[in-house]
Residue frames relative to the residue before (quaternion, step in Angstrom):
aa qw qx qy qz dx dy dz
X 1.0000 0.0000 0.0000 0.0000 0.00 0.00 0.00
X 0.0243 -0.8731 0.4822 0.0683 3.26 -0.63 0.59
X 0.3476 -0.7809 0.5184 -0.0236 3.15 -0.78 2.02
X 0.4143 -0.6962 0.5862 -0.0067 3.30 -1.31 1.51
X 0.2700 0.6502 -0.7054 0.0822 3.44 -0.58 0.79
X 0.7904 -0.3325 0.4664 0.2172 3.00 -1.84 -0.92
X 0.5815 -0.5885 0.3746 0.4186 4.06 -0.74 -0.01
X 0.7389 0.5788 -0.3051 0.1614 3.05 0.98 -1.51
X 0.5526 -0.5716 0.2390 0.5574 4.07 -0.54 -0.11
X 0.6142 0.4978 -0.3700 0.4880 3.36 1.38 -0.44
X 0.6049 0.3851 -0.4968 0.4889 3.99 0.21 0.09
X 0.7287 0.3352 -0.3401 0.4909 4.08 0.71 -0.65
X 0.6270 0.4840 -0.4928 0.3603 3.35 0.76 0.81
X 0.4015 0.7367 -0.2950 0.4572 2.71 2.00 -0.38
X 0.7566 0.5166 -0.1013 0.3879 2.66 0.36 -1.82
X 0.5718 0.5879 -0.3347 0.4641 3.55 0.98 -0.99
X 0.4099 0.8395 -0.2222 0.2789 3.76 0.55 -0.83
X 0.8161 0.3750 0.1298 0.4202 2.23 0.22 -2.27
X 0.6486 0.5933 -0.1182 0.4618 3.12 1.73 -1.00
X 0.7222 0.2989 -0.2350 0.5778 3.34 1.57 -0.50
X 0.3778 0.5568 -0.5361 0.5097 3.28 1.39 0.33
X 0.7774 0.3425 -0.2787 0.4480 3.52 -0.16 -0.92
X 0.5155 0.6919 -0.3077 0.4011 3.36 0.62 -0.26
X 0.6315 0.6191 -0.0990 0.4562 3.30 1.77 -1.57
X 0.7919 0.2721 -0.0727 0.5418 2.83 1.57 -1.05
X 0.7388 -0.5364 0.1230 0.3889 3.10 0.77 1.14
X 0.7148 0.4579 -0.3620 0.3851 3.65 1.01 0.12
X 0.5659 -0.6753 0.4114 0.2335 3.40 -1.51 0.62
X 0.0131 -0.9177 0.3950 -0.0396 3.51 -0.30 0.84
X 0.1207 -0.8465 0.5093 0.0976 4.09 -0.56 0.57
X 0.2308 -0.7343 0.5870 0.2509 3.61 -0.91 0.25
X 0.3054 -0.6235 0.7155 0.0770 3.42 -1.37 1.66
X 0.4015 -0.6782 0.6105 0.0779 3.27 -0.95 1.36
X 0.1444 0.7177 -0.6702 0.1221 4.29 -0.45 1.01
X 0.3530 -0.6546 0.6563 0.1269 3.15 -1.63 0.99
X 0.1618 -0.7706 0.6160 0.0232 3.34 -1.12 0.81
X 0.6405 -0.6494 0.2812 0.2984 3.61 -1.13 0.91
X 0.5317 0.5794 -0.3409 0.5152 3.19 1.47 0.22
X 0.5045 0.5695 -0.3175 0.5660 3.28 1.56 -0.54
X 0.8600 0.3460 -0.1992 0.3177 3.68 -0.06 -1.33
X 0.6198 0.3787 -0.2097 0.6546 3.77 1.63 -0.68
X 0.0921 -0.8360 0.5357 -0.0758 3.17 -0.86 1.62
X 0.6149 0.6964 -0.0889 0.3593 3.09 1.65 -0.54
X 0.6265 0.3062 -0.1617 0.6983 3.52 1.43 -1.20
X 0.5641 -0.7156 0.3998 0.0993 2.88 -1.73 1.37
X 0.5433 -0.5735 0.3211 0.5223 4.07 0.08 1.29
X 0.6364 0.5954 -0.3228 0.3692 3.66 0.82 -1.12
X 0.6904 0.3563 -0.2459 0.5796 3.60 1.43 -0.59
X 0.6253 0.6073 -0.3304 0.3620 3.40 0.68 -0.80
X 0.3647 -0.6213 0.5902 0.3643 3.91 1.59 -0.82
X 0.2489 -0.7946 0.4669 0.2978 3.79 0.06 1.20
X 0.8237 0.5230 -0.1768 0.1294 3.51 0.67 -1.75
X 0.6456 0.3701 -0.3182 0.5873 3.27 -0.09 1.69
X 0.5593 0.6948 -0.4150 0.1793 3.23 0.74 -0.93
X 0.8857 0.1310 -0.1908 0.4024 3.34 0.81 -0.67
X 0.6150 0.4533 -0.4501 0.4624 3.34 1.55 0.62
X 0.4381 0.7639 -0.4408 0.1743 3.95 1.01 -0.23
X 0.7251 0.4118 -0.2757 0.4782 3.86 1.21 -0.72
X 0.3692 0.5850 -0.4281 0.5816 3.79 1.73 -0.06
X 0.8208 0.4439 -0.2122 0.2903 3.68 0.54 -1.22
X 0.4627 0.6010 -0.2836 0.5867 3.06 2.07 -0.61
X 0.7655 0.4654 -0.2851 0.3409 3.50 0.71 -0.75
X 0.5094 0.6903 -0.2680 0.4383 3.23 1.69 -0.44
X 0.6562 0.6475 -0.3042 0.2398 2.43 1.23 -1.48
X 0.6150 0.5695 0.1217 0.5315 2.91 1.41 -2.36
X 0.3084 -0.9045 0.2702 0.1175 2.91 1.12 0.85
X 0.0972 0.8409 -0.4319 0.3112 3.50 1.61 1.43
X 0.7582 0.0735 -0.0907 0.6415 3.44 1.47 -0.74
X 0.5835 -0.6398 0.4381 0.2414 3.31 -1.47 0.60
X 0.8147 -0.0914 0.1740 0.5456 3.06 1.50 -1.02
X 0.0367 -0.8884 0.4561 0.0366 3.25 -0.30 1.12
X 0.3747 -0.7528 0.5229 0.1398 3.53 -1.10 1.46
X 0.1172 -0.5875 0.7996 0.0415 4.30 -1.40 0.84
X 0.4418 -0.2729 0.7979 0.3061 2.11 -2.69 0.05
X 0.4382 -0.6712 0.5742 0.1663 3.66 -0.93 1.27
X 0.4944 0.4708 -0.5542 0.4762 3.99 0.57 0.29
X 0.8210 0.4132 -0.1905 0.3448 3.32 0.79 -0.75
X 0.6023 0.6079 -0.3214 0.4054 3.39 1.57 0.74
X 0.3333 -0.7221 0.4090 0.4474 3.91 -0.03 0.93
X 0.7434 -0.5875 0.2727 0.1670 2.80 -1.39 0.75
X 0.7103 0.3385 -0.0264 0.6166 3.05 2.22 -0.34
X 0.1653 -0.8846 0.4174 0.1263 3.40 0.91 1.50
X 0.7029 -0.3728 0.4169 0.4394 3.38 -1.70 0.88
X 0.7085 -0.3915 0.5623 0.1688 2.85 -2.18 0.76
X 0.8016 0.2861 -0.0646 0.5210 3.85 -0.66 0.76
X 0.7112 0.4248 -0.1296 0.5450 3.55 1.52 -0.42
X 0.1702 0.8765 -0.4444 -0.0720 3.55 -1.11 0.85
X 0.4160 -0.6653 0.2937 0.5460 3.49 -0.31 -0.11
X 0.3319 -0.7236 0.5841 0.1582 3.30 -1.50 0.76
X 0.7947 -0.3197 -0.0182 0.5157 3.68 0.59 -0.23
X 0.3905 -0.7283 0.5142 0.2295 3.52 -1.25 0.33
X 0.4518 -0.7290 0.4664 0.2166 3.75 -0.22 0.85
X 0.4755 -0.5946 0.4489 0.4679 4.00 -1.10 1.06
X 0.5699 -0.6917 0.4036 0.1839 3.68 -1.02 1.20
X 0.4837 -0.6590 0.5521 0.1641 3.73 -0.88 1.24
X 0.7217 -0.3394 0.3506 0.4910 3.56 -1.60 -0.19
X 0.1246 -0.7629 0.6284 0.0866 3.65 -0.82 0.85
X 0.5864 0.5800 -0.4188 0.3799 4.04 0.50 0.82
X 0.7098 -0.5327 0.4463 0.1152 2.80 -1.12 0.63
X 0.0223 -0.7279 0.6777 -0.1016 4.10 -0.14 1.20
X 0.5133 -0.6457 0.5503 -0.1296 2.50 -1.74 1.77
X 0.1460 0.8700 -0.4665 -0.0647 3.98 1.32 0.60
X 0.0810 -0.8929 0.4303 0.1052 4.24 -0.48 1.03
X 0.6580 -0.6671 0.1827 0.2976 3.26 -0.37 -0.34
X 0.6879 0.0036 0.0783 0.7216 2.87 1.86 -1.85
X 0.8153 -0.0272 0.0866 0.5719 3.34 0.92 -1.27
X 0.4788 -0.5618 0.5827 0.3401 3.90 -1.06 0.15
X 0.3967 0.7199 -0.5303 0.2078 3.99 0.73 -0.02
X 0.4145 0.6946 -0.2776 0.5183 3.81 1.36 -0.67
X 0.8196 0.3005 -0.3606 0.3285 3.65 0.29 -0.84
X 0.2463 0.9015 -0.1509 0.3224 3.39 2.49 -0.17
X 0.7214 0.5762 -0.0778 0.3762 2.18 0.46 -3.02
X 0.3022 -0.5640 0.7167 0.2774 3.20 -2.05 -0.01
X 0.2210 0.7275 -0.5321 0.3726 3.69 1.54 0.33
X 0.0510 -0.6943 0.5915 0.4066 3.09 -1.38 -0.01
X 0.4610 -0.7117 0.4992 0.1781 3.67 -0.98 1.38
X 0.4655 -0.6244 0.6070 0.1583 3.29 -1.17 0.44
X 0.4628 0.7247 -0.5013 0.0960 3.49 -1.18 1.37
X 0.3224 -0.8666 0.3503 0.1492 3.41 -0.69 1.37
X 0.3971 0.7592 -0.4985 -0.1319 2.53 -1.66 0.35
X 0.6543 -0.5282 0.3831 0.3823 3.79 -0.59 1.22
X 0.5597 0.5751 -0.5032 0.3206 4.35 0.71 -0.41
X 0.2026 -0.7181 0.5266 0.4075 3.84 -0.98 -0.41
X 0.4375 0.6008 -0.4785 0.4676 3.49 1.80 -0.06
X 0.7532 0.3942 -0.3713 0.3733 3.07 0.28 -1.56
X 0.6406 0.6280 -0.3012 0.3232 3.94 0.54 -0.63
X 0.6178 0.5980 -0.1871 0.4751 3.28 1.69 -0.75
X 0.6019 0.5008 -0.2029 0.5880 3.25 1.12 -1.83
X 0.7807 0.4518 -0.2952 0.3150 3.81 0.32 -0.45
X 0.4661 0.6816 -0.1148 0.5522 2.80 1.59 -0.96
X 0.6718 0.3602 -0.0882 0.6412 3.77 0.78 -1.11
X 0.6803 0.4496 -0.3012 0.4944 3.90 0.95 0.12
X 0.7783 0.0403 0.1220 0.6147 3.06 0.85 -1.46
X 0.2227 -0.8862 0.4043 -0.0387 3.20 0.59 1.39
X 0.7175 0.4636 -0.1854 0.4856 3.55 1.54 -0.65
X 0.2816 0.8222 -0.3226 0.3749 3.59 2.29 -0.06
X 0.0186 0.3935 -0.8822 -0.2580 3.56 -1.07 -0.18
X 0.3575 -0.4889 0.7957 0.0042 1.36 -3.08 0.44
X 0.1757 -0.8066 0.5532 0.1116 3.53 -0.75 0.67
X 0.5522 -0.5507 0.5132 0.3583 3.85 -1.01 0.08
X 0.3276 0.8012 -0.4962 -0.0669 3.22 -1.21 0.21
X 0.0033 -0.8326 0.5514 -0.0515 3.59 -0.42 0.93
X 0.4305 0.5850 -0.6501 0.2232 3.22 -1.70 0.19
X 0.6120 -0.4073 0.4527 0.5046 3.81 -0.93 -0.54
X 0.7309 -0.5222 0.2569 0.3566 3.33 -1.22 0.59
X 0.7144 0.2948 -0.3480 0.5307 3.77 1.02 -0.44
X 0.2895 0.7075 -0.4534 0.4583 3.75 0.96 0.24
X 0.6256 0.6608 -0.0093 0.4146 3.08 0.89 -2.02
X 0.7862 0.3863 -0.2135 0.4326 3.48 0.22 -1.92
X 0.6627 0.5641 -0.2729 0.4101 3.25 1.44 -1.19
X 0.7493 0.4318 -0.2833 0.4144 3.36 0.71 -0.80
X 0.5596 0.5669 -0.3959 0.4568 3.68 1.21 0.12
X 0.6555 0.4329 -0.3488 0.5112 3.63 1.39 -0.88
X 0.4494 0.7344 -0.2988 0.4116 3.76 1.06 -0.30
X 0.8562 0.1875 -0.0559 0.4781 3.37 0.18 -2.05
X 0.5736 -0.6654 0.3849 0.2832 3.69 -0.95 0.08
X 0.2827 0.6587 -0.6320 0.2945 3.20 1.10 1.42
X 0.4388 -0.6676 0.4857 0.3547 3.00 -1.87 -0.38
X 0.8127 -0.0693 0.0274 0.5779 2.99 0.95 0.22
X 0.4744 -0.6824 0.5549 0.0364 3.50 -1.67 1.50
X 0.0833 -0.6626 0.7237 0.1740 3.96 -1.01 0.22
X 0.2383 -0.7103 0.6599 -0.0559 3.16 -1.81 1.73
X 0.3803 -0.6456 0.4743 0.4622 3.29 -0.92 -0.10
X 0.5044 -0.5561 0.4133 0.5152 3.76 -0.55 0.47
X 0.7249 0.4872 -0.3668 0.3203 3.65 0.06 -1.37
X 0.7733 0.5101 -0.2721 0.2603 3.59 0.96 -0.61
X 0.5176 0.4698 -0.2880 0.6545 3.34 1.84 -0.56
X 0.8183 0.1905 -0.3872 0.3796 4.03 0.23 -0.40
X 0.2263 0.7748 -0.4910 0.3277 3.49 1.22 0.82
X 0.8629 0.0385 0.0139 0.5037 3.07 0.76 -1.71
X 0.8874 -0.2964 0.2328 0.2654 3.27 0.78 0.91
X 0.5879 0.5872 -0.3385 0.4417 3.34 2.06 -1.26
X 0.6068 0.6555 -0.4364 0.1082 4.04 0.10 -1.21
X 0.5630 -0.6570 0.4572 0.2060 3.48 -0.91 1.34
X 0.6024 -0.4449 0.5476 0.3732 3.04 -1.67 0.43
X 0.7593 0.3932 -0.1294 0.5021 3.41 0.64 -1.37
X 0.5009 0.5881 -0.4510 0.4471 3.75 -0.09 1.34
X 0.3102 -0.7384 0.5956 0.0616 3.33 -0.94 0.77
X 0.0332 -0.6863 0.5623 0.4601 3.45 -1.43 -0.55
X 0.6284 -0.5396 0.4457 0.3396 3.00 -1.53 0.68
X 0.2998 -0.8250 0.4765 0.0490 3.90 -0.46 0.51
X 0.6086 0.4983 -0.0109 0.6174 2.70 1.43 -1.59
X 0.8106 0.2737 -0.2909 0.4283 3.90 0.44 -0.11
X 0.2756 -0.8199 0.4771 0.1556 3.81 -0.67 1.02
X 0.4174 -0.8305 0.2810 0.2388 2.91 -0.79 1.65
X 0.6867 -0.3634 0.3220 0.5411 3.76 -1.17 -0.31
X 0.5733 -0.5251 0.4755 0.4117 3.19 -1.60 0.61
X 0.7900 0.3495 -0.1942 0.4649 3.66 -1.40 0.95
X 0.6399 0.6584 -0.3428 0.1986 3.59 1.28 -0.90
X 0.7274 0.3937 -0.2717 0.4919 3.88 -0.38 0.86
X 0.4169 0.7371 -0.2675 0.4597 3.40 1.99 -0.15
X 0.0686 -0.7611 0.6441 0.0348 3.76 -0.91 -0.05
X 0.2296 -0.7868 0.5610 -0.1163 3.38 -0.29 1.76
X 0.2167 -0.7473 0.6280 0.0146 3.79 -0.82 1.24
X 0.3558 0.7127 -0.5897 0.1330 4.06 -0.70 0.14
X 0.4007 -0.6031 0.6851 -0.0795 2.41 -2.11 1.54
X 0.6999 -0.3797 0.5164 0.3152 2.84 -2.04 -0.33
X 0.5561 -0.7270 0.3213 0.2429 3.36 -0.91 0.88
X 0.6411 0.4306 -0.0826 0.6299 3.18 1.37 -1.16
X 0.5230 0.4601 -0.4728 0.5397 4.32 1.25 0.23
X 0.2692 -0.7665 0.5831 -0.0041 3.47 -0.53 1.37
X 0.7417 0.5386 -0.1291 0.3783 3.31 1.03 -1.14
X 0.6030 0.4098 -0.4500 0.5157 3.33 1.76 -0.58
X 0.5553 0.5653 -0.4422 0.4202 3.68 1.14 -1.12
X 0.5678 0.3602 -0.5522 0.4929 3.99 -0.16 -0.72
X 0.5917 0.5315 -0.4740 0.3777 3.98 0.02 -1.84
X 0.7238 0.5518 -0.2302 0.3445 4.23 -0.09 -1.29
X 0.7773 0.5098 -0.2674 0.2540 3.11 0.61 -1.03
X 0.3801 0.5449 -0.5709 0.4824 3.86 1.24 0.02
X 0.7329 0.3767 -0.4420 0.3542 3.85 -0.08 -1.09
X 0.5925 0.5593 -0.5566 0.1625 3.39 0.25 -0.56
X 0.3171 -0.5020 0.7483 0.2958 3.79 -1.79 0.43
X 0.4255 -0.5847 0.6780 0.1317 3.15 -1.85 0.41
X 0.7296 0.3856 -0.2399 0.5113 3.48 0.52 -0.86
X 0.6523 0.4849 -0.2542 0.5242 3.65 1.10 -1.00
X 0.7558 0.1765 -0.2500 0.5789 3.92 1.05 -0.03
X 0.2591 0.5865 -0.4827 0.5965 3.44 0.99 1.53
X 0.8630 0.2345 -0.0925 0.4377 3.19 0.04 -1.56
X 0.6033 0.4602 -0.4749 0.4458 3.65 1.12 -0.10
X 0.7533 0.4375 -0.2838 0.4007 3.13 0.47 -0.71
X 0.3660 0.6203 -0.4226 0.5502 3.78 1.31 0.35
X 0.7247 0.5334 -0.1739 0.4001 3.42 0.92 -1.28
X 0.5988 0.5311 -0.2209 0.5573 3.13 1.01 -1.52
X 0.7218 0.5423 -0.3216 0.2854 3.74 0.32 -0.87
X 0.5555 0.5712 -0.2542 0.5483 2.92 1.67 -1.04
X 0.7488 0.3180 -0.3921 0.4296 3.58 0.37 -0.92
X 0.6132 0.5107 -0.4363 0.4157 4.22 0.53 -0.86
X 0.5472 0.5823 -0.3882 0.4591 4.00 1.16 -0.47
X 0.8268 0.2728 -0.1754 0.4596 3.16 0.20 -1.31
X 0.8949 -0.1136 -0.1712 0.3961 3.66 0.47 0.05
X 0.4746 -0.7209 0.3317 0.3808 3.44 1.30 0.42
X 0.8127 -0.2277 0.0854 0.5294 3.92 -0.69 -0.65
X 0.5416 0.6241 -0.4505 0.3380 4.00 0.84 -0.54
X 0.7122 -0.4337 0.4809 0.2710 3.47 -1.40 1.13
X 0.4358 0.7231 -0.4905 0.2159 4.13 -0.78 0.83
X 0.3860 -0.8073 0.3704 0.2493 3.41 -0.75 0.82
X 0.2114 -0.7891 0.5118 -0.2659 2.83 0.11 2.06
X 0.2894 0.7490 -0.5960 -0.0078 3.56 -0.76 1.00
X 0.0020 0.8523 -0.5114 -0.1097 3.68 -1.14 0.59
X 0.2422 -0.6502 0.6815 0.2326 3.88 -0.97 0.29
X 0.0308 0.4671 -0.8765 -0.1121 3.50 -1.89 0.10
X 0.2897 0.6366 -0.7146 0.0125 3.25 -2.00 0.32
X 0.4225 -0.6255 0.6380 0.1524 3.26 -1.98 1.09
X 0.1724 0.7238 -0.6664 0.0471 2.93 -1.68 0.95
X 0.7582 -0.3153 -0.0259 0.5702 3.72 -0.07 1.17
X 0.8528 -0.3389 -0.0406 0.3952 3.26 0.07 2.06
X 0.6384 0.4362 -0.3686 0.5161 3.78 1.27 -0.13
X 0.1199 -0.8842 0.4333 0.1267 3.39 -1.48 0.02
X 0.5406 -0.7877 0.2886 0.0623 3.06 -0.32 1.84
X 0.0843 0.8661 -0.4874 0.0720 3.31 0.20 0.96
X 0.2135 0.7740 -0.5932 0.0584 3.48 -1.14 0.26
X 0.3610 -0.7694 0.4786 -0.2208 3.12 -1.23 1.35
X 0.2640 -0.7943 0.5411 -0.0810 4.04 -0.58 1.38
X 0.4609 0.6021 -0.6412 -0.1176 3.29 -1.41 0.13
X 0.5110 -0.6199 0.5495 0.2296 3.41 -1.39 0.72
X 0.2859 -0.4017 0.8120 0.3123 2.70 -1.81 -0.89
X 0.4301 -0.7581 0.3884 0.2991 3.44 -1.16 1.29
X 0.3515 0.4880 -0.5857 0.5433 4.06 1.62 1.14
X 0.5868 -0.6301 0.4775 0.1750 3.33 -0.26 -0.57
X 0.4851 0.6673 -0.3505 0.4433 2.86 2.20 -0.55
X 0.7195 0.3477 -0.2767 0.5337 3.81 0.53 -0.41
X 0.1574 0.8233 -0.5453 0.0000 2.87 -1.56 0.60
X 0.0847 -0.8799 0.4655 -0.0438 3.77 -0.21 0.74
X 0.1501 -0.8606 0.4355 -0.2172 3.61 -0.24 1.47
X 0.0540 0.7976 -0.6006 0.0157 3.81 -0.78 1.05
X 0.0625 -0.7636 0.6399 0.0596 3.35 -1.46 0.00
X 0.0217 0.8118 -0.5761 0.0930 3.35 -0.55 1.32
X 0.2368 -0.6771 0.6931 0.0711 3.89 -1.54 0.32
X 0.0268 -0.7820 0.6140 -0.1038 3.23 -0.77 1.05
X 0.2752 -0.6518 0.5851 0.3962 4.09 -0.63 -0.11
X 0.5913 -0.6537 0.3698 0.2939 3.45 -0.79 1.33
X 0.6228 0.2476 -0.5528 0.4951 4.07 0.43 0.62
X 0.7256 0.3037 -0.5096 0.3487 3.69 0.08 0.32
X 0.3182 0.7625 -0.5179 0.2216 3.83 1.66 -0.35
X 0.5802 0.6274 -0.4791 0.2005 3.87 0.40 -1.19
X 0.5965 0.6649 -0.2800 0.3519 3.80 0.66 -0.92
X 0.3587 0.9050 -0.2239 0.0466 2.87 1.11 -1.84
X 0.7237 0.5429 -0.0481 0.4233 2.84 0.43 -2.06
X 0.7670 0.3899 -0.1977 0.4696 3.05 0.06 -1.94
X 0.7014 0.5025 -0.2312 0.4495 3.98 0.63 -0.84
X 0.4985 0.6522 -0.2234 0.5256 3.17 1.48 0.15
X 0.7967 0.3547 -0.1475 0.4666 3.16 0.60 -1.18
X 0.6978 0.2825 -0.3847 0.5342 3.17 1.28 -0.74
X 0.5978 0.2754 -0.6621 0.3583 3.73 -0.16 0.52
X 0.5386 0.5431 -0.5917 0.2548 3.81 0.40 0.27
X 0.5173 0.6683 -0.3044 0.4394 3.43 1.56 -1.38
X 0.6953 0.2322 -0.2407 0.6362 4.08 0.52 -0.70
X 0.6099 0.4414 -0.5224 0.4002 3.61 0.14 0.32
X 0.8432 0.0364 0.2752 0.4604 3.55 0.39 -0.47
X 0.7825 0.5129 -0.1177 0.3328 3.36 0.05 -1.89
X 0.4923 0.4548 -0.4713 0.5734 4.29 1.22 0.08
X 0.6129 0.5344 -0.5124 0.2760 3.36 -0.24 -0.38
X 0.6767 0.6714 -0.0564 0.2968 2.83 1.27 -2.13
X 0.6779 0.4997 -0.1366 0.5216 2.84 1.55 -1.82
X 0.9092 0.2783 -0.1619 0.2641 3.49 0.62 -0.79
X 0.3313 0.5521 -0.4989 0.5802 3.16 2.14 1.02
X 0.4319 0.5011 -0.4777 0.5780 4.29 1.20 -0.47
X 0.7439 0.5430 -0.3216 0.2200 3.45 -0.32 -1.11
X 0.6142 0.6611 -0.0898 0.4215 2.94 1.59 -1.90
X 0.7700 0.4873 -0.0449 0.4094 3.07 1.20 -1.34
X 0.4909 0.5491 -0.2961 0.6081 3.47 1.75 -0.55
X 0.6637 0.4824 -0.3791 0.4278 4.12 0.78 -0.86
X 0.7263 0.5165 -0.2896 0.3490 2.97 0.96 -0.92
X 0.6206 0.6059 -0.3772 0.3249 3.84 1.17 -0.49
């Protein structure tokens, strides 16, 4: 079988996974190595670039074109509505799904009435911070996650936001890093997202030991919330699902992409009616508040 991923060390670790999963189950399997336009443009900020797709759209081309059998994401980073001809085959049991705080020397900055410097390339993560520490710059930052580490010890910030799951994936996460608690991650974020070809029966049957139930429940609870509340346009969107003795805890953000707005739910369901969640979620955020929000974001994406 041959499994599409990315270069970086954190997509072939992905990718690797997936490989000894199948492996487990008796099939042979290789990893085709594909750059993706998130991969090759380091420079413009995701916020300009239009996040959705960016880094899974030439994996999807390859699917397409049947070059790979199967191609493996970080599921934050899939639109919420997969290509035409394309589906998901399984979702891996879910990694750390918070947010890490990477600093430099000291945490005195989050104190200060200074305004500290810190980067990052997210518009959630910019928003949620922004709406904390309102007096903060923000800097860009892109590349892969050690790209990243390097370019924080380099520039003269004080500090960088990671996803957790990606720095303790491979091993990278500083001494000097926190997790953020207090910020909710992206919808899907710590997740690992398998798709195929629609009409390849054989990779879907091949996929379906790895799948988690509860871990492709709760992403897709998430995901609903975000495709509800603003379909495919860049916004700082954050959701959580989680189980805990049969109910599911759900809770849900949007910003404005200052930070100055903000609009927020929390709901519990028992985990056979939980599936809905999402979508029922967003729209009582959408009459709570959250249209305005959505359609000055909206307003502002036509205009770029």
């Amino acid at each position: 079988m041959r499994i599409g991923t990315r270069e970086s060390q954190l997509a072939v670790w992905q990718a690797t996974q997936v490989k000894e999963l199948l492996e487990k189950e008796g099939l042979s399997a290789e990893l085709v190595f594909i750059k993706s336009e998130g991969d090759i443009d380091l420079k413009t900020p995701l916020y300009e670039m239009g996040v959705q797709g960016v880094f899974t759209r030439s994996l999807d081309t390859a699917l397409i074109n049947d070059r790979i059998d199967i191609a493996v994401h970080s599921m934050k980073d899939v639109p919420t509505q997969l290509p035409e001809g394309i589906r998901q085959a399984a979702v891996l049991p879910r990694g750390p799904v918070r947010d890490l705080l990477v600093y430099k020397t000291g945490l005195e900055f989050l104190h200060s009435s200074a305004p500290a410097q810190i980067a990052t390339s997210s518009v959630r993560r910019r928003a949620q911070w922004l709406h904390k520490y309102p007096n903060h710059q923000l800097n860009n930052l892109r590349g892969n996650v050690n790209t990243r580490l390097r370019k924080l010890s380099e520039e003269p910030w004080d500090a960088a936001i990671f996803a957790q799951a990606g720095l303790e994936r491979i091993n990278v996460r500083p001494g000097k890093s926190i997790v953020l608690d207090w910020m909710l991650p992206a919808p899907a974020q710590g997740a690992i997202l398998v798709a195929c070809r629609t009409e390849d029966e054989a990779s879907w049957l091949a996929c379906q030991p790895l799948n988690d139930p509860d871990t492709a429940l709760c992403t897709k609870i998430e995901r609903d919330f975000l495709r509800t509340l603003l379909g495919g346009c860049s916004a700082p969107i954050s959701a959580l699902a989680e189980i805990e003795d049969g109910d599911v805890y759900f809770a849900g953000e949007l910003l404005s992409t200052d930070g100055k707005q903000k609009v927020a739910i929390e709901k519990i369901l028992p985990i056979d009616m939980a599936e809905v969640i999402g979508k029922t979620a967003a729209e009582e955020l959408l009459d709570n508040g959250g249209r305005a929000i959505v359609e000055a974001i909206k307003a502002a994406n036509s205009n770029v």
